[in-house]
C-alpha positions in Angstrom: -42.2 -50.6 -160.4 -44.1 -53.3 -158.1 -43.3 -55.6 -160.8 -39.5 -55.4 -160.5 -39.5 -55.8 -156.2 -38.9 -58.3 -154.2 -39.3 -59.6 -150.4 -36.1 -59.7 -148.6 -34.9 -62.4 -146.7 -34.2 -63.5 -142.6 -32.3 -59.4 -142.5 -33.7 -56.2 -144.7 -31.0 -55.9 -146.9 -30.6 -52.9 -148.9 -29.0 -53.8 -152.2 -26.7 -50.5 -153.0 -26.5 -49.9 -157.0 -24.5 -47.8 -159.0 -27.6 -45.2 -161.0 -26.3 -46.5 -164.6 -27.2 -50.0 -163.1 -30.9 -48.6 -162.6 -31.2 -47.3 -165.6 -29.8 -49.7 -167.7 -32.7 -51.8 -165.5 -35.4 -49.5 -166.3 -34.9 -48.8 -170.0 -34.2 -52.7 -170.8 -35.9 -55.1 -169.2 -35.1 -58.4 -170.6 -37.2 -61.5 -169.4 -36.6 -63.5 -166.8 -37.9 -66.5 -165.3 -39.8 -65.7 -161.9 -37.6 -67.0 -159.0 -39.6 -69.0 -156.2 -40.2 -67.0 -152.7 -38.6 -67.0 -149.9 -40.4 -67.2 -146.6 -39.2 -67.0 -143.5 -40.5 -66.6 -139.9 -40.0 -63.8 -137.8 -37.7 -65.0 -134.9 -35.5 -66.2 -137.6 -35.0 -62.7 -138.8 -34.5 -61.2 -135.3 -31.6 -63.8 -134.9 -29.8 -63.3 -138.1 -30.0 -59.4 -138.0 -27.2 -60.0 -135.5 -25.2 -62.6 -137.4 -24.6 -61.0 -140.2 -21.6 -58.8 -140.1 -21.9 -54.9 -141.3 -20.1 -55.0 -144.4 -22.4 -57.2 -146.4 -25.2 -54.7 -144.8 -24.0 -51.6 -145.9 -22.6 -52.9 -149.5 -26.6 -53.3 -150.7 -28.0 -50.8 -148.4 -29.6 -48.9 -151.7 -32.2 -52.0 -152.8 -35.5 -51.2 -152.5 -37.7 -53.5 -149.9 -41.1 -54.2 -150.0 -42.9 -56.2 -146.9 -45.5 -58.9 -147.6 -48.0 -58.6 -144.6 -49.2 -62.5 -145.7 -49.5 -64.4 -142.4 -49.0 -68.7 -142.5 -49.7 -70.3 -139.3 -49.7 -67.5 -137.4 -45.9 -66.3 -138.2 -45.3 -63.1 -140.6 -43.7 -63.8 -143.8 -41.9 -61.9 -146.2 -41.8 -62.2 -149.9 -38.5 -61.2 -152.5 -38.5 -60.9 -155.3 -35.9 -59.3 -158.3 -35.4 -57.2 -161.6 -32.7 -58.7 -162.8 -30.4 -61.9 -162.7 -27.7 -59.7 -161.2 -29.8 -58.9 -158.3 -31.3 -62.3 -158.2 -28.0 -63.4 -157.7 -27.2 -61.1 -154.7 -30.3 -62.2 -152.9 -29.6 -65.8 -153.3 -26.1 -65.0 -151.5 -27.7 -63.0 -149.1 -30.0 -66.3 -148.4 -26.6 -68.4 -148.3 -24.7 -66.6 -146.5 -27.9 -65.8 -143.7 -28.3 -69.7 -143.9 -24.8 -70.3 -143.5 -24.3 -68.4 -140.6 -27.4 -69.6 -138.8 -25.4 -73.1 -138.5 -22.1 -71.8 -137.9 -22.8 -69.4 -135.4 -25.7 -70.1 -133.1 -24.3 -73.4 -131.9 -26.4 -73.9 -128.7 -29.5 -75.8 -130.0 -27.6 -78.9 -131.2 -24.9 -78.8 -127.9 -27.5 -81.8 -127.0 -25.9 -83.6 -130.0 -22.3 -83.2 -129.0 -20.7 -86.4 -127.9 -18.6 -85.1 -124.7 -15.1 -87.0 -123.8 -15.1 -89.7 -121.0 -14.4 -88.6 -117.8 -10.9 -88.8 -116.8 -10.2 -91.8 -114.4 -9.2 -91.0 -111.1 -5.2 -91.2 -110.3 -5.5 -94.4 -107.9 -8.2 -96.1 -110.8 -4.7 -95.3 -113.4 -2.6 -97.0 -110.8 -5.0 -100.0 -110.8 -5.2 -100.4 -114.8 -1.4 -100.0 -114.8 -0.8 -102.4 -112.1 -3.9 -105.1 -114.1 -2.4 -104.5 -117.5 1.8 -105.0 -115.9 1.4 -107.7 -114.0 -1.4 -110.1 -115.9 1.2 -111.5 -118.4 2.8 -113.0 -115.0 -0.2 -114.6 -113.9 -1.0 -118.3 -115.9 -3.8 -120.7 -115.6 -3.1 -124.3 -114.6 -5.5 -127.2 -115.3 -4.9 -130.1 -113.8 -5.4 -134.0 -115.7 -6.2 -136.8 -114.0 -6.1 -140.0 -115.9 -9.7 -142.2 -116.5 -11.1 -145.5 -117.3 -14.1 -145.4 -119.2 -16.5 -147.9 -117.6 -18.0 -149.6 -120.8 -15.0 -148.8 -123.5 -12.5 -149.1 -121.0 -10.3 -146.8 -123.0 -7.9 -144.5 -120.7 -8.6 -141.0 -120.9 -7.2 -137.7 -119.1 -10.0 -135.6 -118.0 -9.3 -132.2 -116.1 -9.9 -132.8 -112.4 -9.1 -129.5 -110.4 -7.7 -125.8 -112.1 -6.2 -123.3 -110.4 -3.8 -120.1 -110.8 0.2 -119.3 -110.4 2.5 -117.0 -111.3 6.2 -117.0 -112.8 8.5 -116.8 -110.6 11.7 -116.3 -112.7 13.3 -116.7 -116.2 14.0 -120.2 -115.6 10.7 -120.7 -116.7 9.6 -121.8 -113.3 5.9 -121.4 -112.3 4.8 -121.2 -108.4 1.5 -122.5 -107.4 0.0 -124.1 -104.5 0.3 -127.8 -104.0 -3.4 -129.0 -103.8 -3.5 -127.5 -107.1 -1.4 -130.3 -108.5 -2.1 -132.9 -106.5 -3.1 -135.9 -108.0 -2.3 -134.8 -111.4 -1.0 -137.3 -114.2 -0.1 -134.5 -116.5 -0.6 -130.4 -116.1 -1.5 -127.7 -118.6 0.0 -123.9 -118.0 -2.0 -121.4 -120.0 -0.4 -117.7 -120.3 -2.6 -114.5 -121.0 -2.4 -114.9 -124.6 -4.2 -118.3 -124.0 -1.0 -120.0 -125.7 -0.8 -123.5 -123.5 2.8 -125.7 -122.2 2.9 -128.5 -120.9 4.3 -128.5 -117.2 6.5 -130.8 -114.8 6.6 -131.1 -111.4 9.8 -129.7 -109.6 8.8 -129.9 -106.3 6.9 -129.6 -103.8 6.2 -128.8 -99.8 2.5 -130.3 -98.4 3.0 -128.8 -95.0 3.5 -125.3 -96.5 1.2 -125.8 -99.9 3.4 -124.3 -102.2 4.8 -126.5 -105.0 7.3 -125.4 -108.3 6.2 -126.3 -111.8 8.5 -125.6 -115.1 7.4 -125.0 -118.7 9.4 -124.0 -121.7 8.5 -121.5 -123.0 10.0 -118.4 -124.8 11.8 -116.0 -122.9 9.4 -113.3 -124.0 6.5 -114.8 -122.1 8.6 -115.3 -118.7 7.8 -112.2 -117.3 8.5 -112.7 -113.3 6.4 -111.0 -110.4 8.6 -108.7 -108.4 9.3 -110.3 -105.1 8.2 -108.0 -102.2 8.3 -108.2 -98.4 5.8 -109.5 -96.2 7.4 -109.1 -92.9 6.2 -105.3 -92.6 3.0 -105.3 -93.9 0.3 -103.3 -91.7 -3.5 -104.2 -91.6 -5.4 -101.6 -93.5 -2.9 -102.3 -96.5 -3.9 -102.0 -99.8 -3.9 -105.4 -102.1 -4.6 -106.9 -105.2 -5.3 -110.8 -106.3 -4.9 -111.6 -109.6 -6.2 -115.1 -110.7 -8.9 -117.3 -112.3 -11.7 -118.2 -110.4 -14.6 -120.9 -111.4 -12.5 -121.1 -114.7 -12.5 -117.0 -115.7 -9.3 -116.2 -116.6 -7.4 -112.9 -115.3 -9.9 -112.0 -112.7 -8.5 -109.0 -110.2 -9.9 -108.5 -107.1 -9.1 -105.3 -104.9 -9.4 -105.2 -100.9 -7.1 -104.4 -97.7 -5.4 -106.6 -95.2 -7.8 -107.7 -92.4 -5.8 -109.6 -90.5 -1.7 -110.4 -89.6 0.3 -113.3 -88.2 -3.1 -116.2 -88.6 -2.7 -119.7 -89.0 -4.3 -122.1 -91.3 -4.0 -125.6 -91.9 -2.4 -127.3 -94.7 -4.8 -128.7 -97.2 -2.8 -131.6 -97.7 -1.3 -132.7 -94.4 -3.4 -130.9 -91.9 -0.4 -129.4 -90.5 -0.8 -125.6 -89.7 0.9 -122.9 -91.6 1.7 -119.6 -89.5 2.0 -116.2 -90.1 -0.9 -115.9 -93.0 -2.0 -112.9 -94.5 -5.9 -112.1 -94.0 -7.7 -110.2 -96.6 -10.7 -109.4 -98.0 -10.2 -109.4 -101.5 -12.5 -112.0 -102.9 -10.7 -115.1 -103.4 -12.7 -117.4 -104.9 -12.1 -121.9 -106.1 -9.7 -120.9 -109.2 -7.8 -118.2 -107.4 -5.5 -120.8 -105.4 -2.2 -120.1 -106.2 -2.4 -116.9 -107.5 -0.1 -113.5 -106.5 -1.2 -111.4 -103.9 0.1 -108.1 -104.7 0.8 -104.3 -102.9 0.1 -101.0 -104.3 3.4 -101.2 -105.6 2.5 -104.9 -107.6 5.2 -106.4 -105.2 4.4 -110.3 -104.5 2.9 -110.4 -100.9 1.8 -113.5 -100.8 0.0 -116.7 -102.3 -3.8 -117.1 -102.0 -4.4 -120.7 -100.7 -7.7 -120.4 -98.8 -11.0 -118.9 -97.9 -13.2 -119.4 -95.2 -16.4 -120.1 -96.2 -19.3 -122.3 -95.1 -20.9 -121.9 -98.8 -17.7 -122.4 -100.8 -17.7 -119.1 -102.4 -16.1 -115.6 -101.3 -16.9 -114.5 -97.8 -14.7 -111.8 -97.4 -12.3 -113.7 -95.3 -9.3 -114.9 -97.5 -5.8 -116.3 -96.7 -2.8 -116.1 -98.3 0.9 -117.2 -97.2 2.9 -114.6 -96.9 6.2 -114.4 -99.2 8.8 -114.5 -96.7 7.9 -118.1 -96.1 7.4 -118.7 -99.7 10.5 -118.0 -100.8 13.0 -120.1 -98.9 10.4 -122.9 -99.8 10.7 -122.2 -103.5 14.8 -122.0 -103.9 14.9 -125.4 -102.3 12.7 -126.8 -104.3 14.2 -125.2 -107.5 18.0 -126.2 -106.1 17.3 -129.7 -104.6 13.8 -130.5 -105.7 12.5 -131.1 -101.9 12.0 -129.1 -98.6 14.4 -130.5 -96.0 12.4 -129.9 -92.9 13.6 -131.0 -89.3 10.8 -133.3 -87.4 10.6 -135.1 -83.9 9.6 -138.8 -85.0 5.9 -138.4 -83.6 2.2 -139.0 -83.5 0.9 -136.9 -81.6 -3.0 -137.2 -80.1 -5.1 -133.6 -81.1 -5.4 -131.3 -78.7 -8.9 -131.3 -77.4 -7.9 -135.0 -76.1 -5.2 -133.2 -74.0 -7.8 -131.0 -72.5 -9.5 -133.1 -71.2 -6.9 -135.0 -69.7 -6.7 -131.7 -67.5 -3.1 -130.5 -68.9 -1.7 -128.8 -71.6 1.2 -130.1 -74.5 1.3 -132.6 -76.9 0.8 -136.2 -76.2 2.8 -138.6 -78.0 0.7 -141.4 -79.3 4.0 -143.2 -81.6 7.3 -143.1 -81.5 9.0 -145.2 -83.3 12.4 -146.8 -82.4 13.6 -145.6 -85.7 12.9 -142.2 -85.1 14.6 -139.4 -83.6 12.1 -139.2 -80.7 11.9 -143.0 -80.3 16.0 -143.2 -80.2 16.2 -140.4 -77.7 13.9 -142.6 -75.4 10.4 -140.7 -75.5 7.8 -143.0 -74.7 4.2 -143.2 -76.6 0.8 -144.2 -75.3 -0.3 -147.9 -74.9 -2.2 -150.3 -73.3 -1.6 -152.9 -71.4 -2.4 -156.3 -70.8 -5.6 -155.5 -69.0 -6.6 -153.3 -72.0 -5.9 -150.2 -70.0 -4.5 -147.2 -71.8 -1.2 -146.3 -70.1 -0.5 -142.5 -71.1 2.8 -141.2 -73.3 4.7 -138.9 -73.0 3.5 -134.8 -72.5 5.5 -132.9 -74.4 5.5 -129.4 -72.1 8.5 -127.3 -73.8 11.3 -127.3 -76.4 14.5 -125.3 -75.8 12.4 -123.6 -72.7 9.4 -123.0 -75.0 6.3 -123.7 -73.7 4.4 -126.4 -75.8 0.5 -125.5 -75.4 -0.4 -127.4 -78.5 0.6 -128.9 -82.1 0.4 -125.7 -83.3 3.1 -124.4 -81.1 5.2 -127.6 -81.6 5.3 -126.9 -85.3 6.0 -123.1 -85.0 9.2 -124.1 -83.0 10.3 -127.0 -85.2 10.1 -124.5 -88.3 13.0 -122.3 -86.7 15.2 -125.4 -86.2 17.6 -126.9 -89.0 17.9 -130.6 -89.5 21.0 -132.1 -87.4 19.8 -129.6 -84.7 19.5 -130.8 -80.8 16.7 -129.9 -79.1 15.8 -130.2 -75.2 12.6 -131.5 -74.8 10.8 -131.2 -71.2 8.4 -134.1 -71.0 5.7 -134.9 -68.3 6.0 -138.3 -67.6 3.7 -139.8 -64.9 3.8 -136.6 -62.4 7.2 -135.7 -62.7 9.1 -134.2 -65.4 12.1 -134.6 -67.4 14.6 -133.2 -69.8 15.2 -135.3 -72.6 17.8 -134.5 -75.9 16.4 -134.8 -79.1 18.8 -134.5 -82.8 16.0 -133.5 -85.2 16.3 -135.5 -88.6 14.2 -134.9 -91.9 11.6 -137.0 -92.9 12.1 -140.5 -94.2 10.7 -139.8 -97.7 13.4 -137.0 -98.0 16.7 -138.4 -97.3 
């Protein structure tokens, strides 16, 4: 019966039928509505006869098939069609189940569509987003207000003069920074990471060392201190981290290595040179002054104070003052609100004005009576009636150390106490002498 066959689908199918089932077919053949065709192409058939497991193949292996040897584009198609709505039925599962397994099973044409995982970081990348996400709720953003006179209203307005970076440095609610950050300031702003904003006083501050102590009340929960770490045995090749906010973007972290130990800087405020600073490359930008310099291990290192830079900007040649000097500074400012630091009572002339005198020390230019120097009889430079400059003074050693410059003045006056006596070895004309000198703080301190 042409009539009653059918093309099979993507496999050949043999539909297997009990005999009353064909002959209740044959002698009653009620009508049916034709059922569209189904064509497929030939490569899909080769790919579903193995897709298809043997079970549904052998269950209708008794259906008669009939091939359609129409072509359409150049692919052979076949053509099914059915005697009955039972068998219609079978084929249309057939076709579903064939379809079904197409999708399920042959998976490689749409692995171009599969969105693959990120790649896992590396495990010192994971220490750097641990160390970002841990220490940046200890890092705040200080802006500092100056106070203004408009020139045609004349009303009296704060303006922000200078910003900067700083860190908390313990429950207390005290915030370190570096002194030229503050200077000049009529009123300060501290802005944590969660951009919620305190007002800030000054506690104290040191302008030979540039460190200064701000406080802020604010909750407990927010006071989350930078460990303190040691500085003394750092090596150069170090691993370190800056965390601040340079040209105003909060939370910046720069990564780099020590470049350098045991260099000296001058203060920003007083000229007078700080020793022992940490080089590094990490780019420290304006904005990053008074920010933590951290280890691998987000220990506090050390405060970023400067860069050298002809252009202003990062050159890969950043200083920071290392935290052993930082911290004495900061628990006398926090107990007594000052630094109590010994001096000599001088002025002293720079050092390339020695030089060419032919010597090396320190000239005094003034010492005044008042002073420690001026009451232990050192004399300064002055002229006399003829206009002629009659030299001071040459300051060669202290307590048997040599004395080459200001520099080295200053690094021997830091390990001395106020109330200490010093020997000083002065060249006066061409001889020398010994002279005993009771260091005293400065005037502004008592």
């Amino acid at each position: 019966m042409p009539s009653e066959t059918m093309a099979t689908t993507s496999l050949l199918l043999s539909f297997h039928c009990s005999p009353a089932a064909r002959l209740h077919s044959a002698a009653k053949k009620p009508f049916t509505p034709p059922l569209p065709n189904f064509f497929f192409p030939r490569s899909l058939l080769q790919k579903a006869r193995v897709t298809l497991s043997a079970p549904l193949l052998s269950s209708f292996s008794s259906h008669r098939l009939s091939k359609n040897d129409s072509r359409d584009d150049g692919d052979d198609k076949f053509a099914l069609s059915n005697s009955s709505p039972f068998d219609s039925f079978l084929v249309l599962c057939a076709s579903a189940a064939l379809s079904f397994s197409l999708f399920v099973t042959d998976v490689a044409p749409a692995s171009a569509f599969v969105v693959t995982t990120p790649r896992k970081l590396q495990s010192d990348e994971l220490a750097t987003v641990r160390l970002f996400q841990e220490k940046t709720p200890s890092v705040v953003y200080i802006t500092n207000l100056a106070v203004r006179q408009d020139a045609f209203t004349l009303d009296v307005l704060e303006v922000p003069q200078g910003s900067g970076s700083g860190f908390v440095w313990d429950k207390d609610g005290n915030v370190v920074t570096n002194y030229h950050v503050i200077r000049g300031a009529s009123d300060l702003k501290v802005t944590f990471g969660d951009q919620s904003t305190y007002d800030a006083i000054i506690v104290g501050f040191d302008q030979d060392k540039d460190v200064a102590v701000l406080h802020v009340d604010a909750p407990k929960d927010k006071l989350k201190p930078i460990p303190v770490g040691i500085s003394a045995d750092l090596l150069v090749g170090q691993k370190v981290f800056a965390i601040g906010n340079p040209f105003g973007l909060d939370h910046t972290l720069t990564t780099g290595v020590i470049s350098g130990l045991r260099r000296e800087i001058s203060s920003a405020a007083t000229g007078r040179p700080i020793q022992d600073v940490i080089q590094t490359d990490a780019a420290i930008n304006p904005g990053n002054s008074g920010g933590p310099l951290l280890d691998s291990a987000g220990n506090l290192i050390g405060i970023n104070t400067a860069i050298y830079s002809p252009s202003g900007a990062s050159s890969g040649v950043g200083f920071a003052i290392p935290v052993d000097t930082v911290g004495g500074i900061v628990d006398q400012l926090v107990k007594f609100g000052k630094v109590t630091r010994p001096i000599l009572g001088i002025k002293f002339a720079p050092d390339q004005s020695v030089e060419q005198l032919g010597v090396s020390g320190v000239l005094v230019l003034d010492a005044p009576a008042n002073g420690p120097a001026g009451k232990a009889g050192l004399l300064p430079t002055k002229r006399d009636a003829y206009g002629r400059l009659i030299l001071g003074d040459i300051i060669v050693s202290v307590n048997g150390k040599k004395v080459n410059n200001g520099s080295d003045l200053y690094r021997i006056l830091d390990q001395c106490k106020v109330g200490d006596q010093v020997i000083v070895e002065v060249l006066r004309g061409d001889h020398k002498e010994k002279i005993p000198v009771t260091l005293e703080p400065k005037p502004d301190e008592t």
